[in-house]
N, C-alpha and C positions, 0 to 999 in steps of 0.2 A: 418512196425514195426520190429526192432530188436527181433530175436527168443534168446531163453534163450537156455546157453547151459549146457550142465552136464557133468562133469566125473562121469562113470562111470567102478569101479573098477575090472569087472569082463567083460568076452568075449559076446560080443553083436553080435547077426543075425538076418540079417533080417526075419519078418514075425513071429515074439516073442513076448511072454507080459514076462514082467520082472517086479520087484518093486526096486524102487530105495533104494539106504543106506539112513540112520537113517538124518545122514545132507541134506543129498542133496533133502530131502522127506521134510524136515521141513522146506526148505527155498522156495521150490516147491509149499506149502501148507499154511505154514504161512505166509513167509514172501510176497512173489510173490499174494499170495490168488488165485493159478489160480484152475481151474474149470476142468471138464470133459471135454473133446474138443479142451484143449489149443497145440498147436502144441508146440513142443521142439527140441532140437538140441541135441543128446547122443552120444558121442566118450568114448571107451576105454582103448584109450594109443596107440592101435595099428596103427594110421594113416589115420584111415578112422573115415568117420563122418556119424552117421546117424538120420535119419528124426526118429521124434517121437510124438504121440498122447500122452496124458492124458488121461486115462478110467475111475480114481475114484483111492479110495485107502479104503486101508483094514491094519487091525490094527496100523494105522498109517504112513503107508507107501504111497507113492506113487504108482501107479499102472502104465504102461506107454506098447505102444504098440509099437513094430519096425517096422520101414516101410526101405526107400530104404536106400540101401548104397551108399556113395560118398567118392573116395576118396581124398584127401585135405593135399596136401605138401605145408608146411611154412614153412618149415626148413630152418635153415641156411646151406649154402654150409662149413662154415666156424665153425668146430665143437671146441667149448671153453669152458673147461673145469674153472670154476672158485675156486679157492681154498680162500675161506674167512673166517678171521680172526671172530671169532663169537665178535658180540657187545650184546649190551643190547635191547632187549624187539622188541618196534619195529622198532630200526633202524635195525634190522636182518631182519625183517620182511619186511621192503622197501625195503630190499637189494635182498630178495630172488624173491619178485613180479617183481621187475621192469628185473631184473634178466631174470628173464623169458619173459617177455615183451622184451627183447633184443636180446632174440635168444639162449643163453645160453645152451649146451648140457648136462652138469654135474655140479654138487656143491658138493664140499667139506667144512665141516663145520671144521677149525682148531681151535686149544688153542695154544697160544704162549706167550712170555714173558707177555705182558701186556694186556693180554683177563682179562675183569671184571668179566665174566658168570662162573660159575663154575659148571657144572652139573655131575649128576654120577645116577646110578640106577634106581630107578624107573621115578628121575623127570626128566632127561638125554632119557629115552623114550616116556614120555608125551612128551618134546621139539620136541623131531623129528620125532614125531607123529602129533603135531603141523606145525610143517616146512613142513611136505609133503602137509597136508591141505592148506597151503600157495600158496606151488608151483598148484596144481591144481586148485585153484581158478583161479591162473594167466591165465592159462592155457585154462579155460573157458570165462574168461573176450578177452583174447587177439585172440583169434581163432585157438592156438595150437591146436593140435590132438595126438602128441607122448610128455610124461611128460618126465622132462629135469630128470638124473638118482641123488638122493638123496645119495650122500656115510654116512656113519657112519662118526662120529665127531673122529677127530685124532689131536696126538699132532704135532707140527709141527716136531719135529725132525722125527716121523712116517712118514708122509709124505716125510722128504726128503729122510728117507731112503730106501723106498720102492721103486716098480718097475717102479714107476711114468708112467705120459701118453707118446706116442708119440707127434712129432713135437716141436715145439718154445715155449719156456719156460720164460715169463716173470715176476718179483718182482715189486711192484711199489716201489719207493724213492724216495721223494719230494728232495734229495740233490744229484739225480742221471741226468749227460748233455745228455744224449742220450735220445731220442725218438723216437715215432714210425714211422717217412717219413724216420729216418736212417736205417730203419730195414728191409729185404729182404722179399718179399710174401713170407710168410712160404707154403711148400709145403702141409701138413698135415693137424695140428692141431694148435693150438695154448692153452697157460695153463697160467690165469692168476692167480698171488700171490699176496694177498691183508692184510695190517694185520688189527686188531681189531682197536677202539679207545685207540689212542698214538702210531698208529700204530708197527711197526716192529720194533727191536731194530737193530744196523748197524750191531753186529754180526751176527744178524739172519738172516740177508739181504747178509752178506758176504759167513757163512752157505748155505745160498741157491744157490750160486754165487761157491761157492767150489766144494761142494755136490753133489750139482745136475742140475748143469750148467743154472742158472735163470741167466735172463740177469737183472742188474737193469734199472728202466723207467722212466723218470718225465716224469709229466702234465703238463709242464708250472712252471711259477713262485709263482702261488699260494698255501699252502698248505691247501689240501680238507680231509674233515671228511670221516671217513672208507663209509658210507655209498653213499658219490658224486664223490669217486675216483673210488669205481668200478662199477657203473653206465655209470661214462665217459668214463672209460679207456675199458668198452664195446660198448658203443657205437660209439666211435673213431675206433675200432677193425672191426665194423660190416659197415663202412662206408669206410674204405680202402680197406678191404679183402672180407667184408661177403658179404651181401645181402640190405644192406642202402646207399649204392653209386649208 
């Protein structure tokens, strides 16, 4: 039987009783129903995975004992920075799970010409307070152990201007000839730029292309919705360079 696993947000050692967070206790208890006894799986973020009993719980929490450590690399060799155009509701939400599911190192959440979401202050921090909860689910479902790095939501012009990442820098453009068998094993890193629904506008593609030296990409001759270009255009990434070939 498949062991259940958990983030957990705080430094785990072995031969501890800890209580889990308020989620992760209510889905342990509610939703799961499981019992005193039940074995689990707890990772931190830090890369290692550890064995863990159920004891009971106390004001509602989870109660859970540490037993051994294991450490447990899935990392991708091929560190990708995703910089995505935010969509609506839960096409963001496919995008940031499966995302992760792919190997993915970082997200960037941008606003550019044609983002529909428009967020600011308090509801701007529910969101990517939500967004990390996403990424950690992935993270538990897929057998991660180190969570992909969450940045703050930036506009795109912030992004190009700033000190951006190392390595290969790509834009997608559905009316871009180049693609990826034409493009050199990047040494480093690779950063893909993806926009919202209506995607990227050709200045802002050209911006990127100016700016901050983005190369543009097609996928083929079809044009795909914000949330299946960068899906593919990871999983095409993770199958030439990364760890899927």
């Amino acid at each position: 039987m498949r062991l259940t696993r958990i983030y957990h947000p705080h430094r785990l050692t072995e031969e501890s009783d800890t209580g889990l967070e308020e989620s992760a206790s209510t889905h342990v208890l509610r939703v799961l129903r499981l019992r005193a006894g039940a074995e689990l799986r707890l990772f931190d973020g830090s890369g290692d995975e550890y064995e863990a009993i159920l004891i009971g719980s106390a004001g509602g929490r989870a109660q859970v004992r540490i037993g051994r450590r294991h450490a447990r690399d899935v990392e991708s060799p091929l560190a990708i920075t995703l910089a995505q155009g935010i969509s609506r509701g839960e096409r963001m939400d496919l995008t940031l799970q499966k995302s992760v599911e792919l190997g993915v190192q970082r997200i960037v959440p941008v606003v550019s010409a044609h983002t529909q979401v428009r967020l600011s202050g308090e509801r701007l921090e529910r969101r990517h307070h939500h967004w990390q909860g996403v990424i950690a689910s992935a993270c538990e479902q897929c057998g991660r152990t180190r969570l992909p790095e969450l940045l703050p939501v930036v506009t795109l012009d912030q992004w190009l201007d700033g000190p951006g990442p190392e390595g290969l820098r790509l834009v997608l453009d559905h009316r871009a000839d180049r693609h990826l068998r034409s493009l050199p094993h990047p040494d480093t890193a690779v950063t893909l730029l993806i926009g919202p629904e209506g995607g990227l506008e050709e200045g802002e593609i050209s911006a990127a292309e100016r700016r901050a030296g983005y190369i543009p990409l097609g996928l083929g001759p079809r044009i795909l919705r914000t949330e299946t270009a960068g899906l593919a255009a990871l999983a095409a990434l993770q199958t030439l360079w990364g760890d899927m070939g």
